[in-house]
C-alpha positions in Angstrom: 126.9 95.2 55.3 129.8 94.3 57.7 130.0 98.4 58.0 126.8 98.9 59.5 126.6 95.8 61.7 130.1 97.3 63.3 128.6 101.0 63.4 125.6 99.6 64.8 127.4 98.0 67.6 129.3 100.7 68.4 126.7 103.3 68.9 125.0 100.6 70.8 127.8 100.6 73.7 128.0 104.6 73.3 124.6 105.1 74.3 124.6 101.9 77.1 128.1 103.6 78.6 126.7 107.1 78.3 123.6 105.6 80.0 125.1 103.9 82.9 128.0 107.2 83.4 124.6 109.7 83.5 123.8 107.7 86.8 119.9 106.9 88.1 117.0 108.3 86.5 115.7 111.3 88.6 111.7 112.2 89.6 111.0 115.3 89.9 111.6 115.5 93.5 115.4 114.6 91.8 115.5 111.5 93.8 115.5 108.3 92.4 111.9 106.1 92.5 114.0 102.7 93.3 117.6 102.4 94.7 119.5 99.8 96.2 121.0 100.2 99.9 123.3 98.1 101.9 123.3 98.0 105.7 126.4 96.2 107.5 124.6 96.1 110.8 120.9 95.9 111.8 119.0 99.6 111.2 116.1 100.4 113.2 114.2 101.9 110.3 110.8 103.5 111.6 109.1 100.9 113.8 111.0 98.0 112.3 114.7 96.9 113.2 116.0 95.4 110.0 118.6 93.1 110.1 121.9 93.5 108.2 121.9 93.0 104.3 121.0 94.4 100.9 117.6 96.3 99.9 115.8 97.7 97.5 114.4 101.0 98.1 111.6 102.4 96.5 110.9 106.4 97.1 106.8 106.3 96.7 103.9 109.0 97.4 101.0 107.9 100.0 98.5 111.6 99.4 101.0 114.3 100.5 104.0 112.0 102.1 106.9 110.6 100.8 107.7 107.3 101.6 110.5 105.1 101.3 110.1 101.3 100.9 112.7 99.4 101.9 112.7 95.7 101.0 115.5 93.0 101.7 116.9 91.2 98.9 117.0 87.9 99.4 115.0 88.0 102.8 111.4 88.4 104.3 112.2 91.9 105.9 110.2 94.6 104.9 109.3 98.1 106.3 107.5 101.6 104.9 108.9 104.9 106.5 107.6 108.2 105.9 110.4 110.6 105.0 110.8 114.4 104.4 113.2 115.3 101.2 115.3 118.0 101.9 117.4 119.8 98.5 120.9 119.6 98.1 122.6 122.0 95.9 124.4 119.6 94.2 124.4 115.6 93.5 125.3 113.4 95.7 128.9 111.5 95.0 128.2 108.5 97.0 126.0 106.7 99.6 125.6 107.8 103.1 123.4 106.0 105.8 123.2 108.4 108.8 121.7 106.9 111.9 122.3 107.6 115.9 122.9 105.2 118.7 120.1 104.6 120.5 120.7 102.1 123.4 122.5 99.4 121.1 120.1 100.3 118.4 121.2 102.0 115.0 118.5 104.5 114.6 118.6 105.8 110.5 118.2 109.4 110.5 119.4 109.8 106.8 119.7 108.7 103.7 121.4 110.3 100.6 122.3 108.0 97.7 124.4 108.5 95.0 123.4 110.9 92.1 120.1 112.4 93.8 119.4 116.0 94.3 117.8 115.4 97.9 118.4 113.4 100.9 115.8 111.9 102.6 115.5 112.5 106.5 113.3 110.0 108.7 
């Protein structure tokens, strides 16, 4: 009995480790429908300036366009930003927020997170 309840452990971390080491669950876009992003300065994203802090992210279809949802953990800001995906050939290694300089404005141009297969451009 002490056998199985020792197997049964084990094969529980091997397939939690080999979950977690596989990375994010892809779509078939091969993006991920919900990430988390961390901004260290306020990001204009679309028509909404968000202030600094942690989000969730949610990559959602409205008809034709994809949209990403970002929502701040923690915090009331929220904003809904149509994007266009754009293949990469291989997956990401880490997080990269791209934005431009616009006055004394971040302006988010990109976003590729870690794992996908696409980065999304706004």
């Amino acid at each position: 009995m002490r056998k199985w309840v020792v197997l049964s452990v084990i094969l529980t971390l091997v397939v939690l480790i080999g979950t977690a080491v596989a990375g994010p669950k892809l779509n078939k876009f091969g993006v991920a429908d919900v990430a988390r992003v961390n901004f260290i300065a306020p990001v204009r994203v679309g028509e909404v300036l968000l202030p600094a802090g942690d989000y969730e992210v949610r990559h959602t279809m409205v008809g034709e366009d994809h949209v990403m949802e970002f929502k701040q953990l923690g915090g009331k800001a929220e904003v809904r930003a149509k994007c266009t995906l754009v293949p990469t050939k291989e997956k990401a290694a880490l997080d990269q927020t791209i934005f431009v300089v616009n006055g004394n404005e971040r302006v988010l141009q990109r976003l590729i997170l870690k794992g996908e297969l696409a980065e999304h451009q706004f």
